[in-house]
C-alpha positions in Angstrom: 43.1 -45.9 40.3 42.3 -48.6 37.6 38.9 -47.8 35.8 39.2 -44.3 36.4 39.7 -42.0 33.5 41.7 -38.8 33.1 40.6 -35.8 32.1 42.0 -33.8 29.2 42.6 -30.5 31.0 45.2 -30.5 34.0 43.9 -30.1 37.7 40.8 -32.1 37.2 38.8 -29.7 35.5 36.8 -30.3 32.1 37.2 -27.2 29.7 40.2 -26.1 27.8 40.1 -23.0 25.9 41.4 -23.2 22.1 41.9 -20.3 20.6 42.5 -19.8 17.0 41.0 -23.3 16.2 38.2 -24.4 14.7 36.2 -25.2 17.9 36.7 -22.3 20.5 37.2 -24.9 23.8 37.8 -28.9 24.0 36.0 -30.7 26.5 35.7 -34.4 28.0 32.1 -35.3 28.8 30.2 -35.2 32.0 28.9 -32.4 34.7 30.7 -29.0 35.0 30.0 -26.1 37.1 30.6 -22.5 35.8 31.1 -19.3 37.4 30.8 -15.5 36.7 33.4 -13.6 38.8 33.0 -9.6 39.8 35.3 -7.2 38.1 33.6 -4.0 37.5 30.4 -3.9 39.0 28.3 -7.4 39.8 27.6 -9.8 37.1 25.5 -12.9 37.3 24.0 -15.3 34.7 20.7 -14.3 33.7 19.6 -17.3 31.6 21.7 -20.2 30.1 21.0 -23.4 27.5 23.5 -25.6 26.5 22.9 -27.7 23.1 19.2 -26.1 23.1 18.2 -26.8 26.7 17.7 -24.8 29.4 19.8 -24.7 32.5 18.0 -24.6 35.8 18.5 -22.0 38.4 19.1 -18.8 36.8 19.7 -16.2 37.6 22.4 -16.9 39.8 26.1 -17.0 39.8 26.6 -20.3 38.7 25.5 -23.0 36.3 26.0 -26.9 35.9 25.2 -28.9 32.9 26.4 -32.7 31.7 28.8 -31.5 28.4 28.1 -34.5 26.1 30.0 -35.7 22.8 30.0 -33.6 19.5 30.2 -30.0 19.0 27.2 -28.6 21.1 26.5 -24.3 22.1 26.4 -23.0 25.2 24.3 -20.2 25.2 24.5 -17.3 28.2 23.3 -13.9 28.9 24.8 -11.8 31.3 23.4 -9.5 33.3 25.0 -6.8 35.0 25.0 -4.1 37.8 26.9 -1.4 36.1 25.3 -1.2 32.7 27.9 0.5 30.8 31.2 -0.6 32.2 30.3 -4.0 34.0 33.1 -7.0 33.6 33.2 -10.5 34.5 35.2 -13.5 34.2 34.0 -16.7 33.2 35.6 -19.2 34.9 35.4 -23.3 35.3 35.0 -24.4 39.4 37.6 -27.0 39.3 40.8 -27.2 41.2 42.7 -25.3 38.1 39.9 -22.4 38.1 40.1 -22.3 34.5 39.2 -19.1 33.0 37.6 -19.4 30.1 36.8 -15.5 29.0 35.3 -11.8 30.0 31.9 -11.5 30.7 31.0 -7.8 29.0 28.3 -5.0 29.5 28.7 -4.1 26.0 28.1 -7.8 24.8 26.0 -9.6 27.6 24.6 -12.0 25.3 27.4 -14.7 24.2 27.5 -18.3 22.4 30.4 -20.4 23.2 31.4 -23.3 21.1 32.3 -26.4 22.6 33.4 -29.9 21.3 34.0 -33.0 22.7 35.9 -35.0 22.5 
């Protein structure tokens, strides 16, 4: 489709994880939607910002927010059923389901570093 452009990751989705490098995931700019997956227990987002702001509708299982360009943090605390034990998966909702990390009990406050382009 002329016009259109074509995002970095491969499936359509928006967020791919870099490990080892200086900037933790790569991103091309515009909405995404994450999600927090059950493994141990229940796990939901209990508050999220992303470059300082706010995003609406926590707690819930999902959040959305417009990535935008330069190296920006996406701030999230978890909260969990089972206290102790609880795990989670961070994922991207995109046709690739990109999973982008655990969600942990033992660490249910997390900053992750993204940059784009």
């Amino acid at each position: 489709m002329a016009g259109t452009s074509v995002p970095l990751v491969a499936g359509g989705c928006k967020i791919t994880p870099t490990p080892g490098q200086p900037c933790p995931f790569r991103a091309t700019a515009g909405s995404v939607t994450l999600e927090v997956r059950d493994v141990v227990g229940s796990v939901m987002f209990l508050n999220a910002t992303y470059d300082g702001t706010p995003i609406p509708g926590t707690p819930s299982k999902q959040i959305t927010f417009t990535i935008v360009d330069g190296q920006k943090n996406l701030d999230v605390v978890y909260v969990f059923t089972d206290t102790v034990s609880g795990q989670g998966e961070l994922r991207e909702v995109c046709p690739a389901n990109t999973f982008l990390g655990d969600a942990l009990a033992g660490a249910p406050a997390v900053r992750y570093v993204i940059c784009c382009p």
